[in-house]
Backbone as JSON, one array per atom type, in Angstrom:
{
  "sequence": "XXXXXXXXXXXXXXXXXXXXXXXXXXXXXXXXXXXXXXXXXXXXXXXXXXXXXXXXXXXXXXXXXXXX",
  "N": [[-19.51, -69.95, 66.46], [-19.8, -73.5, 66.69], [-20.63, -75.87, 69.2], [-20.18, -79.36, 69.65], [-21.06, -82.54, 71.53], [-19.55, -85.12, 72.61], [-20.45, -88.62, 72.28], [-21.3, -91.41, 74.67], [-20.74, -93.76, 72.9], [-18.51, -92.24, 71.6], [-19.38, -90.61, 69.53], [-20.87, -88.19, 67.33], [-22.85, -85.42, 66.84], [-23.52, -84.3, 63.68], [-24.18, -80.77, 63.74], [-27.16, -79.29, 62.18], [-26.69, -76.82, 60.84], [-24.12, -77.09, 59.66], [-24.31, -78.91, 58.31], [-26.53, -78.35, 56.5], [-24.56, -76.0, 54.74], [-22.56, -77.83, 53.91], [-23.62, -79.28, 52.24], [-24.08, -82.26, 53.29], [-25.58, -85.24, 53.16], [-27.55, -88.15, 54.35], [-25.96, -91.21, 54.46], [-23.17, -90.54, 53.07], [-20.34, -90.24, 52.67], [-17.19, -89.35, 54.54], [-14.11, -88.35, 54.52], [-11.42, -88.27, 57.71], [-9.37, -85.9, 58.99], [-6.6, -85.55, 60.51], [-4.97, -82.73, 61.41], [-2.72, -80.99, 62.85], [-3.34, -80.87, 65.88], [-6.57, -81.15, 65.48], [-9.22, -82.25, 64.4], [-10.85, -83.18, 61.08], [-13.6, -82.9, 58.87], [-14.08, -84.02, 55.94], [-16.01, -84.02, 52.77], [-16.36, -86.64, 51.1], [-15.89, -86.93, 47.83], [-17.71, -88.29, 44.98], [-15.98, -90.18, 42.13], [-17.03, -89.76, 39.93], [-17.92, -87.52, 39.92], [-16.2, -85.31, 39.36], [-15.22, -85.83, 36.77], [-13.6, -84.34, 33.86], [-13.15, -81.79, 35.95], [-10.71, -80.45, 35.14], [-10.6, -79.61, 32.74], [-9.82, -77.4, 30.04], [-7.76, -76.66, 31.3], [-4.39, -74.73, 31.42], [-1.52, -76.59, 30.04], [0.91, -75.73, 29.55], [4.14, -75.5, 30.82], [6.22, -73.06, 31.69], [9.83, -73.57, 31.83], [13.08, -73.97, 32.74], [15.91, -73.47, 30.5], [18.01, -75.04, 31.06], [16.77, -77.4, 32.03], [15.26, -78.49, 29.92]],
  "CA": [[-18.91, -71.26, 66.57], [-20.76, -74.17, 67.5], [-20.19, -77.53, 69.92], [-21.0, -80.61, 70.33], [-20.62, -83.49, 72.24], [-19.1, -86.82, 72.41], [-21.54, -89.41, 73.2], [-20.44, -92.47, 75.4], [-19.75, -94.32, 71.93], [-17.97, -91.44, 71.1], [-20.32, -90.16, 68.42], [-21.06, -86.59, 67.6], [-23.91, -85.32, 65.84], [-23.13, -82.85, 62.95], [-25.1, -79.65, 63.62], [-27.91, -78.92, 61.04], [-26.6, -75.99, 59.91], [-22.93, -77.4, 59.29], [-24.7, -80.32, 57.03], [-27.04, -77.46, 54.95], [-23.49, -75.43, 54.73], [-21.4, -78.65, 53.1], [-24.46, -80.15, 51.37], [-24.06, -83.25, 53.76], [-26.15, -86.19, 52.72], [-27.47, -89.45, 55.11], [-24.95, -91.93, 54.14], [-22.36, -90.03, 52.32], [-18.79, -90.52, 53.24], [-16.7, -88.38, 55.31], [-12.7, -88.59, 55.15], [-11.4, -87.68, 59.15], [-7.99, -86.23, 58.74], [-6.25, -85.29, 61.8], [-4.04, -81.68, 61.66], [-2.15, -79.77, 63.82], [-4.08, -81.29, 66.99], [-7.79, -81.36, 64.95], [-9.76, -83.65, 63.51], [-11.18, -82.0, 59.89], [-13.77, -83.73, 58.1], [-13.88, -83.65, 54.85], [-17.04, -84.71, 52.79], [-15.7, -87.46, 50.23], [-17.03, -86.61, 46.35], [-18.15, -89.13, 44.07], [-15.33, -89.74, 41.33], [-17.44, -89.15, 38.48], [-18.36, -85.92, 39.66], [-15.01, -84.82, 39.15], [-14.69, -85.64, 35.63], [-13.36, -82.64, 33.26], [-12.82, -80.43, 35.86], [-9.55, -80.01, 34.76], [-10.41, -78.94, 31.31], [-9.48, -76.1, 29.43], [-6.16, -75.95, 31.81], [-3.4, -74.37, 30.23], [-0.75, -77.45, 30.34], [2.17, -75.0, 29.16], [4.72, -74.96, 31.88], [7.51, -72.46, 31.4], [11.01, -74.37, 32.09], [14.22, -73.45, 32.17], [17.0, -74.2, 29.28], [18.15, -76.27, 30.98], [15.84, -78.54, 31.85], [14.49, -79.46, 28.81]],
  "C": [[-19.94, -72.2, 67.18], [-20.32, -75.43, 68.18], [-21.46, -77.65, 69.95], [-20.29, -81.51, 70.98], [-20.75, -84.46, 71.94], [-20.15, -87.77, 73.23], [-20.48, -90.47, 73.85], [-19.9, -93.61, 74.36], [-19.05, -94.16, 71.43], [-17.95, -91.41, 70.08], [-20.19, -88.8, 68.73], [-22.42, -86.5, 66.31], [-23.53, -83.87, 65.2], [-24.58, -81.97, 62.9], [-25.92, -79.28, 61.95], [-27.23, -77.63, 60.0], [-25.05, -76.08, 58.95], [-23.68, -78.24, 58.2], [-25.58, -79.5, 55.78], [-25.42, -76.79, 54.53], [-22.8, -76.7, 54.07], [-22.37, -79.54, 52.54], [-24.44, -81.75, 51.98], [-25.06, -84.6, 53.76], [-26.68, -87.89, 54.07], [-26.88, -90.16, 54.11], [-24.03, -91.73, 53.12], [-21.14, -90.05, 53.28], [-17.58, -89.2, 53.99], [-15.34, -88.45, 55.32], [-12.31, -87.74, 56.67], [-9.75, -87.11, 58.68], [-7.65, -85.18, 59.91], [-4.91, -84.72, 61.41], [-3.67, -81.13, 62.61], [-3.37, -79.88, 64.88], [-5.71, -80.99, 66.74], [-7.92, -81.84, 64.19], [-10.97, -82.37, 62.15], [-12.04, -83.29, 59.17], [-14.08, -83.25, 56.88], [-14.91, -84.49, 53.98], [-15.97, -85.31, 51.26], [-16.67, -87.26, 49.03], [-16.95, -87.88, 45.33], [-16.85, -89.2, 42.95], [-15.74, -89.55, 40.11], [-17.5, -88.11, 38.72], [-16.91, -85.02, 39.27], [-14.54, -84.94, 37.64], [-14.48, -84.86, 34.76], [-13.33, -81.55, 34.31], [-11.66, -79.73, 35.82], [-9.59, -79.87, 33.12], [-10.39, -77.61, 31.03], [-8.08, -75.93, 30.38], [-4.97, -75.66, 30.92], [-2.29, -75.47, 31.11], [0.53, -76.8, 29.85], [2.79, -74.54, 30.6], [5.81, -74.23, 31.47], [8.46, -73.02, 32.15], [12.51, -73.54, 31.59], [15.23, -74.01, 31.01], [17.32, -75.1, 29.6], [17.88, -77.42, 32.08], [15.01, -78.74, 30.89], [14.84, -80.78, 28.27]]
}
C-alpha cells in the first residue's frame, strides 16, 4: 500500500508507480468520486477511444411472454 500526503493546498501527488499502473498522463483528466467514505479516482477516457467497443454484442435478450 502506499501514502501520501495532503499538502497545505490540499494537493497530493500521485505516486509514480500508481501513474505507470493506470497509464496516467500530465494533463489528463481524472473523475473524483466519493464511496463509502473514499475518494476513487478514476482516469477519464477520451470518447473516441471508446468507439465500437460494443461491437459484436449479442443484442438478443430473452423475455418473457409476457412482456413482449
Amino acid at each position: 500500500m502506499t501514502t501520501v500526503t495532503v499538502s497545505e493546498k490540499y494537493q497530493v501527488v500521485i505516486p509514480k508507480v500508481v501513474r505507470e499502473s493506470l497509464q496516467i498522463r500530465p494533463g489528463q483528466k481524472l473523475e473524483v468520486i466519493v464511496y463509502e467514505g473514499r475518494a476513487e479516482l478514476v482516469p477519464v477516457g477520451d470518447l473516441r477511444e471508446a468507439r465500437g467497443f460494443l461491437r459484436g454484442i449479442d443484442t438478443e435478450v430473452p423475455r418473457e411472454a409476457d412482456r413482449l
